[in-house]
MARKOLBA-641417 format. One record per atom (N, C-alpha, C, O): atom name; x, y, z. Coordinates in Angstrom, 2 decimals. Layout:
+-------+---------+---------+---------+
: atomo :    east :   north :      up :
+-------+---------+---------+---------+
:    CA :       X :       Y :       Z :
...
+-------+---------+---------+---------+
//
This chain:
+-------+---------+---------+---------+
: atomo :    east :   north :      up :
+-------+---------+---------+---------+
:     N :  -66.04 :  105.65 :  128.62 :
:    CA :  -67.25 :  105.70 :  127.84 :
:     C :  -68.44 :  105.62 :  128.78 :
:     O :  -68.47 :  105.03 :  129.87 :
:     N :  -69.58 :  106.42 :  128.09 :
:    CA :  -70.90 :  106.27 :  129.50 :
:     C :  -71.70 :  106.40 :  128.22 :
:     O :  -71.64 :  107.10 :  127.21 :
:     N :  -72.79 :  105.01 :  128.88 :
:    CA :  -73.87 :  104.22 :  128.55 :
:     C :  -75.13 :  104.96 :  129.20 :
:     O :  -75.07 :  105.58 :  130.26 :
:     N :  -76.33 :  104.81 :  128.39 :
:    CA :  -77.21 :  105.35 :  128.81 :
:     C :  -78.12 :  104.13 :  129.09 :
:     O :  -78.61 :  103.76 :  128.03 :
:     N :  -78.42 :  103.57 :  129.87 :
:    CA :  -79.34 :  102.53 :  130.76 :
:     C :  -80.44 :  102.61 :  130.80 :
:     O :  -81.02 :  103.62 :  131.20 :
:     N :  -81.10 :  101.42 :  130.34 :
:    CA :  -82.52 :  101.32 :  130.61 :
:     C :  -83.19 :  101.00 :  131.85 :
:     O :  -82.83 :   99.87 :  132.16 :
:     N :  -83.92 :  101.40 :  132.61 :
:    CA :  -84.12 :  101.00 :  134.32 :
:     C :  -85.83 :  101.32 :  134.49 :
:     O :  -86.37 :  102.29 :  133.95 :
:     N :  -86.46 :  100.43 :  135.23 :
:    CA :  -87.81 :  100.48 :  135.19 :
:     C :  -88.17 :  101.20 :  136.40 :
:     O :  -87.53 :  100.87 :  137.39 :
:     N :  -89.44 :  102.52 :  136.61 :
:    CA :  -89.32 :  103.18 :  137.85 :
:     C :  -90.38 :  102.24 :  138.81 :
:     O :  -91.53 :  101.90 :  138.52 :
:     N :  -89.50 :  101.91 :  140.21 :
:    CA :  -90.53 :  101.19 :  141.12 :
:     C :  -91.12 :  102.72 :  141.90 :
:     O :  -92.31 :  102.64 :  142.23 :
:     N :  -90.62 :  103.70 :  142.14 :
:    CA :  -91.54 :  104.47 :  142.74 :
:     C :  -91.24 :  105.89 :  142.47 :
:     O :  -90.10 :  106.24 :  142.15 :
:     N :  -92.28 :  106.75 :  142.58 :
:    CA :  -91.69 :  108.05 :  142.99 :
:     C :  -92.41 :  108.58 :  143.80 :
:     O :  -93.63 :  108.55 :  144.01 :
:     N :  -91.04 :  109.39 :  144.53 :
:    CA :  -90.82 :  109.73 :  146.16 :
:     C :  -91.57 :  111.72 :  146.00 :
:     O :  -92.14 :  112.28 :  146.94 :
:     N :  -91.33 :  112.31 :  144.70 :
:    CA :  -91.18 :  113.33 :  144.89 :
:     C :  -91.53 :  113.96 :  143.55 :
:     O :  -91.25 :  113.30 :  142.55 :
:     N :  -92.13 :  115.23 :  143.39 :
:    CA :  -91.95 :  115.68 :  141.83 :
:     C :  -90.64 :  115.84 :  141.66 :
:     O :  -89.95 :  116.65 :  142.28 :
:     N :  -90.23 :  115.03 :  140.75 :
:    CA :  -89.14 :  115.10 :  140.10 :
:     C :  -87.70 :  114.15 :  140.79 :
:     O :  -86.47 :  114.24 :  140.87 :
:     N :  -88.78 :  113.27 :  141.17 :
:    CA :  -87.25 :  112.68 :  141.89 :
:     C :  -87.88 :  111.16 :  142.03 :
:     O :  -89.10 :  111.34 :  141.97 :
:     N :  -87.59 :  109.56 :  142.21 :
:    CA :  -88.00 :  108.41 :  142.36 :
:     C :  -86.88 :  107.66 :  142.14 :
:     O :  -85.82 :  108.25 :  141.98 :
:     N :  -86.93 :  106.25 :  142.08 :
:    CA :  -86.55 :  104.87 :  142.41 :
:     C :  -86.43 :  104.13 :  141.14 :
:     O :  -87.50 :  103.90 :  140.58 :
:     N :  -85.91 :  103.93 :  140.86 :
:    CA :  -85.66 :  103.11 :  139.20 :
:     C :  -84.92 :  101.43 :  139.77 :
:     O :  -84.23 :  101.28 :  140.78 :
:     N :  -85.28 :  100.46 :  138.90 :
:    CA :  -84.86 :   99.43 :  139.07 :
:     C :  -83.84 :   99.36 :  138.03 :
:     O :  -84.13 :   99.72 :  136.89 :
:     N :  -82.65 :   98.92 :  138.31 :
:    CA :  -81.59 :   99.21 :  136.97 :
:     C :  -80.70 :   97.72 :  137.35 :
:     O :  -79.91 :   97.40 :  138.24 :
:     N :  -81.22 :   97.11 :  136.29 :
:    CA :  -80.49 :   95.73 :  136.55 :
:     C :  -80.22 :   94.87 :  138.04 :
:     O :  -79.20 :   94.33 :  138.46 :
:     N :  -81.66 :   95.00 :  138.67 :
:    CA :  -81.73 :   94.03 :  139.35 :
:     C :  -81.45 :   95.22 :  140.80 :
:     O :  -82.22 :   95.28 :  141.76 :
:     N :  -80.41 :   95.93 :  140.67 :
:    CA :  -80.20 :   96.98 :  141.72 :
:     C :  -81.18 :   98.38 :  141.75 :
:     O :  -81.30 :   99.13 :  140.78 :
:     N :  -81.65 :   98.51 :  142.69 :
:    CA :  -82.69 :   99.92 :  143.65 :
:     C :  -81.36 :  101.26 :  142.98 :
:     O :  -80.16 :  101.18 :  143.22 :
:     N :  -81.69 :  101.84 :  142.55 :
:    CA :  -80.79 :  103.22 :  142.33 :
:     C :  -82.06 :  104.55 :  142.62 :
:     O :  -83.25 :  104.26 :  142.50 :
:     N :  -81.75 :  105.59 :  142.91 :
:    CA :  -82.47 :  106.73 :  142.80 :
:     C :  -82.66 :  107.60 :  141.66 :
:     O :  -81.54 :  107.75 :  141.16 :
:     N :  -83.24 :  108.03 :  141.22 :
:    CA :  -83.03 :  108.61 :  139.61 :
:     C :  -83.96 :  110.33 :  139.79 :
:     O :  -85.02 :  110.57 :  140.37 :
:     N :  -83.08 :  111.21 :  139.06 :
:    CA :  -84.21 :  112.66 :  138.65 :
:     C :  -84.73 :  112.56 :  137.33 :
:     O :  -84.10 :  112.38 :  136.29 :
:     N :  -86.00 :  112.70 :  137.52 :
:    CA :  -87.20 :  112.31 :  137.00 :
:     C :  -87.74 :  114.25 :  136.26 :
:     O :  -88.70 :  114.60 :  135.58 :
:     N :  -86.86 :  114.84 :  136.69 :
:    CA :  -87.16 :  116.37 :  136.23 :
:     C :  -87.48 :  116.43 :  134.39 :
:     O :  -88.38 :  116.96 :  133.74 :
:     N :  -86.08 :  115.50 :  133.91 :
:    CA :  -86.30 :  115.55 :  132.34 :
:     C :  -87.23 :  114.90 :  131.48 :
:     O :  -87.24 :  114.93 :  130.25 :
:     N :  -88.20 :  114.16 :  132.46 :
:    CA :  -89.41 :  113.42 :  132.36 :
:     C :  -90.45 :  113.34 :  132.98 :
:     O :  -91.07 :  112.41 :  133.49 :
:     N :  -90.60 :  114.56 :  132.87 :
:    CA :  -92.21 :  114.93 :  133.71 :
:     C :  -93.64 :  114.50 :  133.46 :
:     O :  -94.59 :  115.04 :  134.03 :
:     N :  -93.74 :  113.61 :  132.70 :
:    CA :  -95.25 :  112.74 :  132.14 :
:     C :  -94.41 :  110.90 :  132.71 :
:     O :  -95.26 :  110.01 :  132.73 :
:     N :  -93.24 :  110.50 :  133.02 :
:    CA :  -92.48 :  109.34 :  133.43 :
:     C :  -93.94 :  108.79 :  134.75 :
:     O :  -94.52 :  109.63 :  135.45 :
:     N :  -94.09 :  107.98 :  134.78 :
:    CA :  -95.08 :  106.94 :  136.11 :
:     C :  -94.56 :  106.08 :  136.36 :
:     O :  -93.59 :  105.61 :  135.77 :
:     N :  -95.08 :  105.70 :  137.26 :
:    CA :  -94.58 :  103.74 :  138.31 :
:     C :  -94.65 :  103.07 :  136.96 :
:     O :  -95.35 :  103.34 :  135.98 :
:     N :  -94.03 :  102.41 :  137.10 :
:    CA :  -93.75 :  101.15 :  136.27 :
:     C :  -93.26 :  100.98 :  134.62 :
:     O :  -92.85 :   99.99 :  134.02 :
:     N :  -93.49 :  102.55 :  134.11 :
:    CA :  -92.60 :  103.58 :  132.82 :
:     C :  -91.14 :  102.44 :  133.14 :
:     O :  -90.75 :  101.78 :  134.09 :
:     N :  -90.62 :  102.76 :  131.52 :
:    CA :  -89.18 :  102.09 :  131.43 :
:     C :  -88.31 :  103.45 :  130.71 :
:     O :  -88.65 :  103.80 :  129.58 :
:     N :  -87.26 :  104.15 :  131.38 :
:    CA :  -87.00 :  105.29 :  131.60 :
:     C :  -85.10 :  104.64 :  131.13 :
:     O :  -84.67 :  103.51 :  131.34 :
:     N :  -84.39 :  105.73 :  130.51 :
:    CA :  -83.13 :  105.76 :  129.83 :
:     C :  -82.53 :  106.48 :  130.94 :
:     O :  -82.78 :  107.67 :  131.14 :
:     N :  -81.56 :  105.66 :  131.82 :
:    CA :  -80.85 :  106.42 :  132.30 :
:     C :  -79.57 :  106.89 :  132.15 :
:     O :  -78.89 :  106.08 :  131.50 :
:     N :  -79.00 :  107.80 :  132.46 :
:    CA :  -77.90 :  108.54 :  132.09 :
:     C :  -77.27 :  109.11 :  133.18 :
:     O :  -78.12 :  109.89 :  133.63 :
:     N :  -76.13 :  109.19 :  133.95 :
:    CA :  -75.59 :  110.13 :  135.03 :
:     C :  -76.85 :  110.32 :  136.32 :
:     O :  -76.92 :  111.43 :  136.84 :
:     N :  -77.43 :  109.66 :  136.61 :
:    CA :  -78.89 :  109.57 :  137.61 :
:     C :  -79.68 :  110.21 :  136.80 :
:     O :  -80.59 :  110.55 :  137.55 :
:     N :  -79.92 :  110.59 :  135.76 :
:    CA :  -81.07 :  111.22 :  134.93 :
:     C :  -81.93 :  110.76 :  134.54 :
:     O :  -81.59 :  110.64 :  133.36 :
:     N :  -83.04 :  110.29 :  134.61 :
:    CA :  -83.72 :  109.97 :  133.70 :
:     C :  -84.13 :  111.02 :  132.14 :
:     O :  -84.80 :  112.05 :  132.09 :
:     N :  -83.34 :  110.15 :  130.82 :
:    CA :  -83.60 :  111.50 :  130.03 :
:     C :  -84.70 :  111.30 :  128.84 :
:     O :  -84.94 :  112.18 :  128.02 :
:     N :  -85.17 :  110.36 :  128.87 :
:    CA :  -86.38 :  109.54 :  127.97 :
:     C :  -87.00 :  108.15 :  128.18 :
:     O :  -86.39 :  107.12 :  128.47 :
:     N :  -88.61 :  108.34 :  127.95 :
:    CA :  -89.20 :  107.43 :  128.42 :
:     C :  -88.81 :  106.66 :  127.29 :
:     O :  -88.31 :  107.20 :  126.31 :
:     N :  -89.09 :  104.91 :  127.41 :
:    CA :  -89.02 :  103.92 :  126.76 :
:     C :  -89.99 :  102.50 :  126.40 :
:     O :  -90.44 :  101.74 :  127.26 :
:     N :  -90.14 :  102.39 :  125.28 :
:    CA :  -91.24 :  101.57 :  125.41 :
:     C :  -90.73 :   99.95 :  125.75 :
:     O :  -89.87 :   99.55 :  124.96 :
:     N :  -91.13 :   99.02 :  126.75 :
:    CA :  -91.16 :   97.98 :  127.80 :
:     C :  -90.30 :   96.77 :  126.73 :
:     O :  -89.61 :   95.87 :  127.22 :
:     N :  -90.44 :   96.92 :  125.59 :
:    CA :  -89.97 :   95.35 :  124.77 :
:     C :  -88.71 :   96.18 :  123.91 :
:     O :  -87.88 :   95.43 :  123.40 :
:     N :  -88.54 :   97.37 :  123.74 :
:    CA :  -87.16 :   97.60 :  123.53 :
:     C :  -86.21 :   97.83 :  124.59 :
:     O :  -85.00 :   97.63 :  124.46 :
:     N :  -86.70 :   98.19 :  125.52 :
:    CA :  -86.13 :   98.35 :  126.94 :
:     C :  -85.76 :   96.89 :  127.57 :
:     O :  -85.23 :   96.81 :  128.68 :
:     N :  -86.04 :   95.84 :  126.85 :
:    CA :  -85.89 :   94.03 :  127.15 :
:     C :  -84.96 :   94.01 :  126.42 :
:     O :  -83.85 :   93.61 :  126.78 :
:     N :  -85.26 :   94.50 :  125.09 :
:    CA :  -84.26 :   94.48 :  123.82 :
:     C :  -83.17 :   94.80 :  124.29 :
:     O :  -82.27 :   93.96 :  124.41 :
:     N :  -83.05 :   95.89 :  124.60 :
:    CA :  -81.65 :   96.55 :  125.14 :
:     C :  -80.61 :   95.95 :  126.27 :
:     O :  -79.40 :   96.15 :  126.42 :
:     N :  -81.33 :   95.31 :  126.84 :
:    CA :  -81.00 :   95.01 :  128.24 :
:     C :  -80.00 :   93.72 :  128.00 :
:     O :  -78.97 :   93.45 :  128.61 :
:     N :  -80.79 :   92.83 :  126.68 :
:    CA :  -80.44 :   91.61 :  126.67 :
:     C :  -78.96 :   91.66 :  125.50 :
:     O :  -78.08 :   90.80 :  125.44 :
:     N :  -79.04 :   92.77 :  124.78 :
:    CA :  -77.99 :   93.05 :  124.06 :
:     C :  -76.69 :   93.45 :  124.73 :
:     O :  -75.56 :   93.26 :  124.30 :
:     N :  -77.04 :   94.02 :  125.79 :
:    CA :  -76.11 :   94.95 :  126.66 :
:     C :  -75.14 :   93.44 :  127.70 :
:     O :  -73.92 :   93.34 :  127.88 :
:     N :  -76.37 :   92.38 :  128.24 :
:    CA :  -75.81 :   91.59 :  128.27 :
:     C :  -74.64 :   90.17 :  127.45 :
:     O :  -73.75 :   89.38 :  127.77 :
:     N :  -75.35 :   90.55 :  126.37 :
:    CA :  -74.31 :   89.61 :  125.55 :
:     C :  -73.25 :   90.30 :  125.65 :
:     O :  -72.22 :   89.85 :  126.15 :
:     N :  -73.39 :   91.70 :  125.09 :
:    CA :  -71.92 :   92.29 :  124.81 :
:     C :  -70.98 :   92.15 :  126.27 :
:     O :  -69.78 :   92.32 :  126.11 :
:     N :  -71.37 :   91.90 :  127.47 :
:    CA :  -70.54 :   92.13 :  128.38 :
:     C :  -69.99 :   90.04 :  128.12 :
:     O :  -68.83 :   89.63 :  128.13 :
:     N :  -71.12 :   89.28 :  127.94 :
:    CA :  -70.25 :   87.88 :  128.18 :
:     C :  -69.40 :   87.81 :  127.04 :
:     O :  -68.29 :   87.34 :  127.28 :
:     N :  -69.69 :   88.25 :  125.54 :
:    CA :  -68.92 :   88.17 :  124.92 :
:     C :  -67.67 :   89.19 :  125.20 :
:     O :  -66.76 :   88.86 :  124.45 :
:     N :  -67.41 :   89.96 :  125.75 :
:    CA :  -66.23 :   90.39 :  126.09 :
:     C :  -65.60 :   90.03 :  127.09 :
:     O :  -64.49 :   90.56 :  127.12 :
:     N :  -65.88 :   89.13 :  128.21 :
:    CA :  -65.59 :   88.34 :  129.13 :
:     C :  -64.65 :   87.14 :  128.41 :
:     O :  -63.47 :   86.80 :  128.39 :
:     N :  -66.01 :   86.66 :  127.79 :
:    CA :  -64.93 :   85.18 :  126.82 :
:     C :  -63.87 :   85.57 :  125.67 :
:     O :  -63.35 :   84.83 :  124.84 :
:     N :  -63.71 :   86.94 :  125.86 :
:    CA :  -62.45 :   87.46 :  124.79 :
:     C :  -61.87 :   88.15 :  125.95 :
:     O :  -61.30 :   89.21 :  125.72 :
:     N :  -61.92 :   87.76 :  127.02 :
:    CA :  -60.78 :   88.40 :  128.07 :
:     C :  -60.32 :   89.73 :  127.81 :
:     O :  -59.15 :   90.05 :  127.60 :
:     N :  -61.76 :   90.86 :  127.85 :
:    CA :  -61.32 :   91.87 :  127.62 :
:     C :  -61.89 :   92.61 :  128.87 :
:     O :  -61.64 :   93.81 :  129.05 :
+-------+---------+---------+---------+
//
């Protein structure tokens, strides 16, 4: 199964190409499918894609849901 990730951009290097913060880890991301995306935008990632911008408190939302679901599947030893 593949998740589409929320990741905040710390920079961009290039039209169409930058730096996303994705859970704490530096990843590189293409920025092509989001051509209005800026520094500090909260961007859906997918396969290194960025494929939609996101607004900053659902992009928290998400993040923190994404975390439960992993401890609660931890404490069900899955």
């Amino acid at each position: 199964m593949c998740l589409a990730v929320p990741a905040k951009i710390t920079r961009i290097d290039e039209p169409g190409q930058g730096v996303a913060n994705y859970m704490g880890s530096e990843v590189k991301v293409n920025l092509s499918l989001v051509p209005s995306a800026q520094r500090g935008d909260w961007v859906i990632i997918h396969a290194g894609f960025a494929i939609s911008v996101m607004d900053a408190e659902e992009a928290r939302e998400t993040l923190r849901l994404f975390k439960e679901l992993a401890e609660t599947s931890r404490d069900e030893g899955a």
